[in-house]
py3Dmol code that shows the C-alpha trace and the ligand (Angstrom):
import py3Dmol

protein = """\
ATOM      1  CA  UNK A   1     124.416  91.887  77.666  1.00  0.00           C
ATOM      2  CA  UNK A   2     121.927  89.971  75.405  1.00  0.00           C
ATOM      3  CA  UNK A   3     118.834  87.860  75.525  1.00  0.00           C
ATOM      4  CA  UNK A   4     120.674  84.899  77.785  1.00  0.00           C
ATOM      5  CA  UNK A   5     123.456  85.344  80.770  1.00  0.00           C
ATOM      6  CA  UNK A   6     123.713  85.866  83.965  1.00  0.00           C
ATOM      7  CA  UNK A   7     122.158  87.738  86.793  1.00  0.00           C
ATOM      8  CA  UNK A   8     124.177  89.912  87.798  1.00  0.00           C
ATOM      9  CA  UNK A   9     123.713  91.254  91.681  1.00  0.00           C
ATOM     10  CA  UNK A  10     125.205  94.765  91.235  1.00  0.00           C
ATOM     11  CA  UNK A  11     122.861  96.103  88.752  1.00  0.00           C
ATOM     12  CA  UNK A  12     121.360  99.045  89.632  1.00  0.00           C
ATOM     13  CA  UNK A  13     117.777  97.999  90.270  1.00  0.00           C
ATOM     14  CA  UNK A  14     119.257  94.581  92.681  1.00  0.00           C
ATOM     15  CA  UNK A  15     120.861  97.457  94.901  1.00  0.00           C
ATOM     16  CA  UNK A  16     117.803  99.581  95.263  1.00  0.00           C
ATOM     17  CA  UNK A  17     115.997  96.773  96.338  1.00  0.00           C
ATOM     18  CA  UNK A  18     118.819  96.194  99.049  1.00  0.00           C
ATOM     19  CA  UNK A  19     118.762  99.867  99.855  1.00  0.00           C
ATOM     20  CA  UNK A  20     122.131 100.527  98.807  1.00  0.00           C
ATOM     21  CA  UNK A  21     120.937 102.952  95.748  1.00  0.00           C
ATOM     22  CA  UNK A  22     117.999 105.696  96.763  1.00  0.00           C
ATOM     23  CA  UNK A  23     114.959 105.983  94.547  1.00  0.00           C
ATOM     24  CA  UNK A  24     112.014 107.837  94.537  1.00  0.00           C
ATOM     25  CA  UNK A  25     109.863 105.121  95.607  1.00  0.00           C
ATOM     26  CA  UNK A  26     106.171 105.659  94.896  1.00  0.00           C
ATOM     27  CA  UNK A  27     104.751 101.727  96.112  1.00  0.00           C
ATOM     28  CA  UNK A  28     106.330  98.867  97.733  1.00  0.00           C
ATOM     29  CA  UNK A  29     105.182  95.372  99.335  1.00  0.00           C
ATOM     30  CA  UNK A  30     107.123  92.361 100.522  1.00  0.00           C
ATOM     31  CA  UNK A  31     107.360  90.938  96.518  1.00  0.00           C
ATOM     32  CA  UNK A  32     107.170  94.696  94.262  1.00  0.00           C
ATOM     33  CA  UNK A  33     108.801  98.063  94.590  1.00  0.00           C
ATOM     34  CA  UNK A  34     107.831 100.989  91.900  1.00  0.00           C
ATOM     35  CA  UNK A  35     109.777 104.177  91.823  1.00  0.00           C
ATOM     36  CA  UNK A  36     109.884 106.670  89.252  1.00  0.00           C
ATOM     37  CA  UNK A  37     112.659 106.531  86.861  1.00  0.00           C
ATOM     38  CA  UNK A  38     115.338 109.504  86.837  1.00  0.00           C
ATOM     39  CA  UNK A  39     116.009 109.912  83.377  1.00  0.00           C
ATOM     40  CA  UNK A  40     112.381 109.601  82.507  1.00  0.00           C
ATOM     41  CA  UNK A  41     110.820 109.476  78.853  1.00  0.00           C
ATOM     42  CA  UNK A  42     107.509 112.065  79.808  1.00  0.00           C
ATOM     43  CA  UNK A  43     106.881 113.223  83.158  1.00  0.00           C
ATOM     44  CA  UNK A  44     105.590 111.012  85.197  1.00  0.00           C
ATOM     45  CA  UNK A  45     107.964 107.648  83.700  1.00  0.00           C
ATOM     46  CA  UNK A  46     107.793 105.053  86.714  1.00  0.00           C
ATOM     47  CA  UNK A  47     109.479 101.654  87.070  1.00  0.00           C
ATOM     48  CA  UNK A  48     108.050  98.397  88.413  1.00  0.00           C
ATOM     49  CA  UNK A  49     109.861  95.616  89.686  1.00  0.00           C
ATOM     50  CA  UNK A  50     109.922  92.570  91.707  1.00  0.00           C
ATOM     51  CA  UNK A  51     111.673  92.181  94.606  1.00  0.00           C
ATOM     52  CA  UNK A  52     112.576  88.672  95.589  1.00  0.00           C
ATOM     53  CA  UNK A  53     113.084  86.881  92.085  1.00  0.00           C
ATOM     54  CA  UNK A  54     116.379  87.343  90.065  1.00  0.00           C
ATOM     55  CA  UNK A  55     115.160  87.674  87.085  1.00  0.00           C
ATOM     56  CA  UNK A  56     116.300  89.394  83.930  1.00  0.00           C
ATOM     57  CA  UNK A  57     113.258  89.454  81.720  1.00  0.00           C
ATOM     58  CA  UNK A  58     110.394  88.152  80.915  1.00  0.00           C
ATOM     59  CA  UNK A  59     111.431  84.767  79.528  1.00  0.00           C
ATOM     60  CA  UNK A  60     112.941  83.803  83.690  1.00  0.00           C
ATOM     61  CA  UNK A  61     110.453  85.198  85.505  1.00  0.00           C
ATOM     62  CA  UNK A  62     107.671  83.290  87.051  1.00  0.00           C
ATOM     63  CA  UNK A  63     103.531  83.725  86.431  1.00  0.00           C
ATOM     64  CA  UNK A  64     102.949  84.164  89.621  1.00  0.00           C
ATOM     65  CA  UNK A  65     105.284  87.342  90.168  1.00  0.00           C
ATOM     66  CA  UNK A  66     104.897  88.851  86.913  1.00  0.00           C
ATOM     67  CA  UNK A  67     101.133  89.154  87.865  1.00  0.00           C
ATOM     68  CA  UNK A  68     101.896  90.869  91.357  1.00  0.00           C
ATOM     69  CA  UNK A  69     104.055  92.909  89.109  1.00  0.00           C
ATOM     70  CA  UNK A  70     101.512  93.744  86.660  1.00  0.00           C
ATOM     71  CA  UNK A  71      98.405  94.145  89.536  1.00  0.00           C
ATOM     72  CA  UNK A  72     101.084  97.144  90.852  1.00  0.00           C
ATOM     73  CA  UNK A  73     101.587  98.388  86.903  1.00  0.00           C
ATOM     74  CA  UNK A  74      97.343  98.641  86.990  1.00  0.00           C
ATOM     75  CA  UNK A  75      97.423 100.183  90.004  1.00  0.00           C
ATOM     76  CA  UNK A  76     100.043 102.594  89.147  1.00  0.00           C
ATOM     77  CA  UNK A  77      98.804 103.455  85.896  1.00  0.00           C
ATOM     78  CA  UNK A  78      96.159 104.848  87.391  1.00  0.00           C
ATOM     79  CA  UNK A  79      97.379 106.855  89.677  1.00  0.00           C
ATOM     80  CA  UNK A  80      99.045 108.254  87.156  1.00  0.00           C
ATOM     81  CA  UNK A  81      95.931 109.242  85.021  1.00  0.00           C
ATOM     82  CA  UNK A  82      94.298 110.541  87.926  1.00  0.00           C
ATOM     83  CA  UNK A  83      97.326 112.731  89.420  1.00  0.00           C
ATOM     84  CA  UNK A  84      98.483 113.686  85.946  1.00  0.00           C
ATOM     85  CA  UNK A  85      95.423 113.403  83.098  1.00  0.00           C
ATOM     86  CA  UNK A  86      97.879 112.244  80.612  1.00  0.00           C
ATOM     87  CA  UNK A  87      96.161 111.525  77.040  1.00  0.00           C
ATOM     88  CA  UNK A  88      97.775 107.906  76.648  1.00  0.00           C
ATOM     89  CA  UNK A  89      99.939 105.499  78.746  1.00  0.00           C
ATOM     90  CA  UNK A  90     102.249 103.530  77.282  1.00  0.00           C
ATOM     91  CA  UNK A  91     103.367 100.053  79.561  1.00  0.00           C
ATOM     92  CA  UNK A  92     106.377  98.628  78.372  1.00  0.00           C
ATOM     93  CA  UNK A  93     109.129  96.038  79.058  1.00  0.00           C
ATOM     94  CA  UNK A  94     112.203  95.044  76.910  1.00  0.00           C
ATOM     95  CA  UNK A  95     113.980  92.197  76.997  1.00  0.00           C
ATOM     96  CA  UNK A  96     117.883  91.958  75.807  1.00  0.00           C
ATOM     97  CA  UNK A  97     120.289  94.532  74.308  1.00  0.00           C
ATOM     98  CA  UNK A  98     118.754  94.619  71.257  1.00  0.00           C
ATOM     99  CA  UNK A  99     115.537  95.637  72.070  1.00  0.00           C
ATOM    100  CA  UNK A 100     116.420  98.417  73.988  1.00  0.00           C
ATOM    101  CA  UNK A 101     117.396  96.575  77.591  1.00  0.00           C
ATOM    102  CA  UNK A 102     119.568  98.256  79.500  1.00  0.00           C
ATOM    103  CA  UNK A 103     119.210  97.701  83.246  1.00  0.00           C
ATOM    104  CA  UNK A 104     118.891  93.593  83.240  1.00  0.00           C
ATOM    105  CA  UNK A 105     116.473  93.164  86.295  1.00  0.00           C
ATOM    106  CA  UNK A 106     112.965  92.303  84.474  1.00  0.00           C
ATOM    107  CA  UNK A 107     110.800  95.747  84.910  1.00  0.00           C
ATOM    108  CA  UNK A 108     108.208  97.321  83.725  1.00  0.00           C
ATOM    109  CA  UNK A 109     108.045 100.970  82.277  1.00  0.00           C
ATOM    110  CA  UNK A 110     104.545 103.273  83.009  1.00  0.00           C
ATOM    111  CA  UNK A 111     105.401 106.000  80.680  1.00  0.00           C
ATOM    112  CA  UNK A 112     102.553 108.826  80.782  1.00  0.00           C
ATOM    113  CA  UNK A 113     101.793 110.534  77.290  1.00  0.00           C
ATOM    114  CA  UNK A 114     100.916 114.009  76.868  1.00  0.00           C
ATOM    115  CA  UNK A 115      99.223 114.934  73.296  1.00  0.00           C
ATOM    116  CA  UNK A 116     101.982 117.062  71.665  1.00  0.00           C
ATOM    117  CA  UNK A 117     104.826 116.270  73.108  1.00  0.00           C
ATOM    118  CA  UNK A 118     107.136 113.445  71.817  1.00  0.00           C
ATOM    119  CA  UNK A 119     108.781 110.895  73.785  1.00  0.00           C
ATOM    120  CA  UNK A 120     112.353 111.520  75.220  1.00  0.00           C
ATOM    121  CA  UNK A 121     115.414 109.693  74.398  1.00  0.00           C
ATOM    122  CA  UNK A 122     115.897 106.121  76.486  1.00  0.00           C
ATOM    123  CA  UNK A 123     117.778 106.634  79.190  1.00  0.00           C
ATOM    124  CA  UNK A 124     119.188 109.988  78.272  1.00  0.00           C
ATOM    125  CA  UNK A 125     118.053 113.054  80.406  1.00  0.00           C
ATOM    126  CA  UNK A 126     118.426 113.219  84.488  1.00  0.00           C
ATOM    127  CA  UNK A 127     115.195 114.966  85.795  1.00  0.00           C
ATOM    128  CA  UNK A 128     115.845 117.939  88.107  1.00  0.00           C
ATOM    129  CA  UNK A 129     115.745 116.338  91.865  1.00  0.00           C
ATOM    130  CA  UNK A 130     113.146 118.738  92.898  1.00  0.00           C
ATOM    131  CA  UNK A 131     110.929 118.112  90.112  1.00  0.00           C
ATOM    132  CA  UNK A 132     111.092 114.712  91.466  1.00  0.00           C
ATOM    133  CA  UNK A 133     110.442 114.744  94.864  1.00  0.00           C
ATOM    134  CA  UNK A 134     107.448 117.049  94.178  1.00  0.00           C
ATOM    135  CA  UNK A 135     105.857 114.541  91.542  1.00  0.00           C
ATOM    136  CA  UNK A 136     106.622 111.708  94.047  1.00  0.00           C
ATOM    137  CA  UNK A 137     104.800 113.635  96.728  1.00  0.00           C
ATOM    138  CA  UNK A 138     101.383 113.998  94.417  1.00  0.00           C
ATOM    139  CA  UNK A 139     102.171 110.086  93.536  1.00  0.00           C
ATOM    140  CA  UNK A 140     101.849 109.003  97.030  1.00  0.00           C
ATOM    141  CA  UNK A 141      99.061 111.174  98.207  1.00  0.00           C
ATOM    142  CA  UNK A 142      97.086 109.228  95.301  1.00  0.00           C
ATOM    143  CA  UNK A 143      98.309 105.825  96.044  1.00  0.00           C
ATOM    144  CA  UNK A 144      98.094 106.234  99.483  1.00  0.00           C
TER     145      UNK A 144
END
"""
ligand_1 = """\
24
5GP
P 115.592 99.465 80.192
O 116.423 100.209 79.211
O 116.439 98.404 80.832
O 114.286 98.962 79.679
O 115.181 100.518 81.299
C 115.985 100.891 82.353
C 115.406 102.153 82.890
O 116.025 102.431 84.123
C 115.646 103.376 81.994
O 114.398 103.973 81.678
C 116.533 104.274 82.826
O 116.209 105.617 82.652
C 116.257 103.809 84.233
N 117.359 103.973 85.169
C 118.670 103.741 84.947
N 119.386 103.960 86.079
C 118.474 104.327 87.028
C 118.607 104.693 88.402
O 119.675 104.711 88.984
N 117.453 104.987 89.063
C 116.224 104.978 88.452
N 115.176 105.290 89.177
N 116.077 104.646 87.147
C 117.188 104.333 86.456
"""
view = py3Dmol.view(width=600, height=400)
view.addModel(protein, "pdb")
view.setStyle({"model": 0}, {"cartoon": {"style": "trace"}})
view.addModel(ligand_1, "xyz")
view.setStyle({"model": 1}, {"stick": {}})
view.zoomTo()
view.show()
């Protein structure tokens, strides 16, 4: 899928929203969900989407929910530097094939960086289950 199509209602993030995928959700309101990602990039990789627009990346999306999107990125991010003292934070968001896209429901990536260690392969590694339900648990006890 490139740059331009259709949205497509089965992907996986449209059926998480609906309830009919789990996550391990970390925020949600009536317009954004975040979760963390299961085949995160560093420990602590999180997601951030909106929940009532169909939109597949940045260039469909409107101002007004990309900035209740990003105000829950902010808020996230730190969270995450409190919980997890990470040296960097990288916030990121691709848009088509090409550039790396592979889930097409617009969303934003909170990727933690820890000074040594590289980042991990896009989309490549399933974190251990336990590993993240305990991070989710430190998560929420910050964002509370
Ligand atoms: P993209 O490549 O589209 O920018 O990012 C999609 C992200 O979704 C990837 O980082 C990938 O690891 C993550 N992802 C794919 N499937 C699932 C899933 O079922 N649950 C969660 N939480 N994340 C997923």
């Amino acid at each position: 899928m490139s740059l331009h199509g259709d949205y497509d209602e089965q992907n996986i993030f449209a059926k998480i929203i609906r309830g009919e995928a789990p996550c391990y959700k970390l925020y949600e309101d009536d317009e954004v969900l975040a979760f963390l990602d299961v085949f995160p990039q560093s420990f602590g990789h999180s997601l951030v989407i909106p929940k009532q627009v169909q939109a597949r990346n940045i260039l469909e999306i409107d101002s007004a929910s990309l900035a209740k999107v990003m105000a829950v990125v902010q808020r996230l991010t730190r969270a995450l530097v409190d919980e997890l003292q990470p040296a960097g934070v990288q916030v990121a968001q691709f848009n088509g094939a090409p550039a790396g896209q592979t889930v097409f429901h617009i969303h934003m990536h909170v990727i933690p960086r820890f000074t040594g260690e590289s980042l991990g392969i896009h989309a490549s590694a399933k974190a251990d289950p336990a590993e993240l339900e305990q991070l989710q648990a430190r998560l929420l006890a910050r964002l509370g």
